[in-house]
C-alpha positions as CSV (number, residue, x, y, z in Angstrom):
1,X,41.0,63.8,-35.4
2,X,40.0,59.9,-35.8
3,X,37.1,58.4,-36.9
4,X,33.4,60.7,-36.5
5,X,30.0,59.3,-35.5
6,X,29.1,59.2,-38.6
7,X,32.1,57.1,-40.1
8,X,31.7,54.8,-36.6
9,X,28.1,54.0,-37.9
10,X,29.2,53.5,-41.7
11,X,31.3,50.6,-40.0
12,X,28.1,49.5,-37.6
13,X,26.6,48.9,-41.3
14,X,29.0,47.0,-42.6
15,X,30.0,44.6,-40.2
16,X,26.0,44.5,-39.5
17,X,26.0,43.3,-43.8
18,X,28.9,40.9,-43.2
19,X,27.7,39.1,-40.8
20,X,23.8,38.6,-42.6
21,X,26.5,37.1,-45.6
22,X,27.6,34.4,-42.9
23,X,24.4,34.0,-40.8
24,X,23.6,30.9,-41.9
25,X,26.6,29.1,-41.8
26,X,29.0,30.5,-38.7
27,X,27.5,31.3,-35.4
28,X,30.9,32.0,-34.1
29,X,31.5,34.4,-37.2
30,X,27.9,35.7,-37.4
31,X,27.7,36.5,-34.1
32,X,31.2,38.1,-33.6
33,X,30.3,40.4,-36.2
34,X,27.3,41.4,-35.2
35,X,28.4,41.8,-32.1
36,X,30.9,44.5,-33.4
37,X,28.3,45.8,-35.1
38,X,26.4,47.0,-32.0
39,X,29.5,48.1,-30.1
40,X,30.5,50.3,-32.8
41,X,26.7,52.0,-33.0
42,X,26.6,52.1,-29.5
43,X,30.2,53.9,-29.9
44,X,28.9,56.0,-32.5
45,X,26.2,57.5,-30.9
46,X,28.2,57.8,-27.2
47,X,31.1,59.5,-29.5
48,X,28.3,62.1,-31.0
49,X,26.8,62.9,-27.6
50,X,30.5,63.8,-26.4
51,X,32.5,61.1,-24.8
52,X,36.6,61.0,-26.5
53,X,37.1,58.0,-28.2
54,X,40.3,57.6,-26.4
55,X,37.8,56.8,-23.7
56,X,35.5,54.7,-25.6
57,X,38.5,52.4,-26.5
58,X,39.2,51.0,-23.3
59,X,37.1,49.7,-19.8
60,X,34.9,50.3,-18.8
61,X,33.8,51.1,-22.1
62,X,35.8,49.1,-24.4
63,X,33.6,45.7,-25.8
64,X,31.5,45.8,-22.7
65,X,27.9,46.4,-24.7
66,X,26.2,46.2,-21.6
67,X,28.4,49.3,-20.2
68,X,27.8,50.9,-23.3
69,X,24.2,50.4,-23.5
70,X,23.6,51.7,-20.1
71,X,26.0,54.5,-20.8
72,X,24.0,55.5,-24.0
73,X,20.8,55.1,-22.2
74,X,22.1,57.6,-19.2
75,X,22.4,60.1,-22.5
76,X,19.0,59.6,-23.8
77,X,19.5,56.4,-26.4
78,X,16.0,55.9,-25.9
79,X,14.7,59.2,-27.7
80,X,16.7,57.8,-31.3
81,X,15.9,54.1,-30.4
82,X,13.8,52.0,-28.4
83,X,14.6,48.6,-27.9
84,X,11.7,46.1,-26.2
85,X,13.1,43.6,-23.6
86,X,13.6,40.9,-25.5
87,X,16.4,43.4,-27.6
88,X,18.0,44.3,-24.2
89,X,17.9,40.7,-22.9
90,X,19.5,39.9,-26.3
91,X,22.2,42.2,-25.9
92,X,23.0,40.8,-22.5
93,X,23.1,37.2,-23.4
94,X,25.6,38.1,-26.4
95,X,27.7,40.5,-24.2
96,X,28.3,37.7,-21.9
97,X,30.1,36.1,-24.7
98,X,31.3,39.0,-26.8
99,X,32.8,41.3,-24.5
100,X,35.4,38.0,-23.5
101,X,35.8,37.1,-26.8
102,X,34.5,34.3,-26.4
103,X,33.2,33.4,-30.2
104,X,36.6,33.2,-31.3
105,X,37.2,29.9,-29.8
106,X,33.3,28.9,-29.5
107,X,32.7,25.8,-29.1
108,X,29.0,24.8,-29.7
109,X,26.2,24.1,-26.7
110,X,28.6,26.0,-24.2
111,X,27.4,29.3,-24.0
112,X,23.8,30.7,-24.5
113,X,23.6,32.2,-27.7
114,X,20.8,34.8,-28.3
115,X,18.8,34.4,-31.1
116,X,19.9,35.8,-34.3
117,X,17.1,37.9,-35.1
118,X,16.8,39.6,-32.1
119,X,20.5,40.8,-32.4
120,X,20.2,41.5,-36.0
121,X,17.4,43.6,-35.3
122,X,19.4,45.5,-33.0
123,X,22.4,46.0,-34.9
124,X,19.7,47.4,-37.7
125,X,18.0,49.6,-35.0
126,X,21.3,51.8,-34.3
127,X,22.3,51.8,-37.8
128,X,19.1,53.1,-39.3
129,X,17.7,55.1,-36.0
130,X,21.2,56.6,-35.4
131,X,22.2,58.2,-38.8
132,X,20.7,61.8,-38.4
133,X,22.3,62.6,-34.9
134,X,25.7,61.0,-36.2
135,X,25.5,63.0,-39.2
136,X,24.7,66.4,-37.2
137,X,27.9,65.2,-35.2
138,X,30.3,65.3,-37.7
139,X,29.0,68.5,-39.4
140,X,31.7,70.0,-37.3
141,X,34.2,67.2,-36.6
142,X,36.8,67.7,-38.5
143,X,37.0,71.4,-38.6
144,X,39.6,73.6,-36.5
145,X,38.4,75.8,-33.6
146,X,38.5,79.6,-34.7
């Protein structure tokens, strides 16, 4: 049946770790990964409210956080987490970048960058905030209808 909610967030987390490991000396890498990081608890939580994640995999879902964001927000994101504006603005400015894959050939002073605690704190906001309705999700995930 594919990956739950709850194993989505477990991967939120861990990308969210590996990119605090190279915070300080990638942007390109930190940020890519952090990046992913928010996708996948953005994914998470749409995927426990009820979209397939066949059709979280592609447009206009697919990396797009700001699609994703407002798509969670339409389902009542803000009730698990609240992000100020200076989070949402944050997610914008990396989105621009992230959701063309841009990092991967990043090239210094080309492209605003948000600023890493603000996306940090993001990614930390999903994983933390989102855990109890992911979990409730995939009480029943992997079981057979009757």
């Amino acid at each position: 049946m594919g990956t739950s909610p709850e194993g989505l967030l477990h991967y939120a987390k861990e990308f969210m770790d590996a990119a605090n490991v190279v915070a300080d000396e990638s942007v390109m890498a930190s940020h890519t990964l952090i990046g992913h990081s928010i996708e996948l608890g953005l994914k998470a939580f749409l995927l426990a409210k009820g979209i397939p994640m066949e059709q979280l995999k592609f447009k206009p879902y697919g990396h797009d956080l700001g699609y994703m964001l407002d798509a969670a927000d339409a389902l009542d994101l803000n009730s698990y987490v609240e992000f100020a504006a200076d989070h949402r603005t944050a997610i914008g400015v990396l989105n621009d970048v992230y959701s063309t894959h841009g990092f991967r050939y990043y090239e210094p002073n080309t492209v605003p960058v948000p600023e890493w605690k603000t996306v940090n704190d993001v990614a930390d906001r999903l994983v933390q905030r989102l855990r109890e309705i992911t979990q409730e999700a995939s009480r029943t995930w992997n079981q057979e209808p009757a």
